[in-house]
C-alpha positions as CSV (number, residue, x, y, z in Angstrom):
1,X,-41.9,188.5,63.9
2,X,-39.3,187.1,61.5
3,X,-37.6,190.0,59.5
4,X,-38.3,189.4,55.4
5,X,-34.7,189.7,54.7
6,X,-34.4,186.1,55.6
7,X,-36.8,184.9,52.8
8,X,-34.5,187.2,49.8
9,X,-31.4,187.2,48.2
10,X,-28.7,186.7,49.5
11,X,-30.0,185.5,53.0
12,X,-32.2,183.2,51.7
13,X,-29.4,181.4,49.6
14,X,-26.6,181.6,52.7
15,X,-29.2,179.4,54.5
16,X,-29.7,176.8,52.1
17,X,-26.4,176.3,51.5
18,X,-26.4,175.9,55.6
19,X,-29.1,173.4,55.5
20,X,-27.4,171.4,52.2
21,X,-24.0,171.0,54.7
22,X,-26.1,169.9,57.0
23,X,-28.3,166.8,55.6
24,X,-26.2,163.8,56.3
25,X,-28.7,164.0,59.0
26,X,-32.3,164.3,59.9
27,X,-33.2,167.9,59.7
28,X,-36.2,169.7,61.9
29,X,-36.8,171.7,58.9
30,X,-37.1,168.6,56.8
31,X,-39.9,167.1,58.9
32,X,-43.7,168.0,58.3
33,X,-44.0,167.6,61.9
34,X,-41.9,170.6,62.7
35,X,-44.2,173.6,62.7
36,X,-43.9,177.4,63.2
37,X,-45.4,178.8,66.1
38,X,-44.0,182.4,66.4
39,X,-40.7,182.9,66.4
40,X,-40.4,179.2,67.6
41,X,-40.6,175.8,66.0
42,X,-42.0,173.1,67.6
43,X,-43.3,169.4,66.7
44,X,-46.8,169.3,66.7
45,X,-46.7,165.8,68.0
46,X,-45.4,167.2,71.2
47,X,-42.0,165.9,71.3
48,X,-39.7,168.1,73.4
49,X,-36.3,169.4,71.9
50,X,-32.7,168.7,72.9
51,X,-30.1,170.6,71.7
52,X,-26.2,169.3,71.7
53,X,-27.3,166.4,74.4
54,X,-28.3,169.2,77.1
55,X,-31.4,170.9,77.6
56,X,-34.9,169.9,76.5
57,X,-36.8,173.0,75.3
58,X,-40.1,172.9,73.9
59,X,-39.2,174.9,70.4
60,X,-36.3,176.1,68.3
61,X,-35.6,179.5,67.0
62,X,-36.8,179.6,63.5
63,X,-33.6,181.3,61.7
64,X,-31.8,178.4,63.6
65,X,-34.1,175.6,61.8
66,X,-34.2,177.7,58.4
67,X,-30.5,177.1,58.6
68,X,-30.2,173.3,59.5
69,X,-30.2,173.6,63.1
70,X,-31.7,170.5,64.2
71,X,-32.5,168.8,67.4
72,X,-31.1,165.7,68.5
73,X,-34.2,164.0,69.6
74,X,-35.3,164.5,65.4
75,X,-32.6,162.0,64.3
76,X,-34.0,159.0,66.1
77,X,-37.4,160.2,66.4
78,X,-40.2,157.5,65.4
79,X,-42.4,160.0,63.9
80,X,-40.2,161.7,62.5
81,X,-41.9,162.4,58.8
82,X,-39.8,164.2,55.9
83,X,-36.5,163.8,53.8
84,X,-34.1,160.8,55.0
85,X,-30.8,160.7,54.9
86,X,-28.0,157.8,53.9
């Protein structure tokens, strides 16, 4: 279970201004594909996730997204279905 402290002040502003830095590129958390399962998210289309050109794993931690983490296979992803970048 995610801890609430991540959806209020000040937590909740630190990680938009994480995600903000972060959108000259795709973002997980920008695509409606992307979806919460847990403490994980994961694309509901099925596409696995690679982080930093290494390991494929099905999910990503959700603080991680909520904060721009995003997976490399979401920048050139077909489907891919939410805000676009430059």
């Amino acid at each position: 279970m995610i801890s609430d402290m991540w959806f209020k002040r000040p937590k909740v502003n630190e990680l938009t201004i994480l995600r903000r830095e972060a959108r000259r590129r795709r973002l997980t958390y920008d695509c409606m594909n992307a979806v919460v399962q847990g403490n994980t998210v994961v694309c509901k289309r099925g596409h696995p996730f690679k982080v930093m050109g290494k390991r494929k794993s099905p999910g990503l931690p959700v603080i991680g997204v909520l904060g721009g983490m995003s997976s490399c296979e979401c920048r050139k992803c077909e489907d891919y279905d939410g805000e676009e970048t430059e």
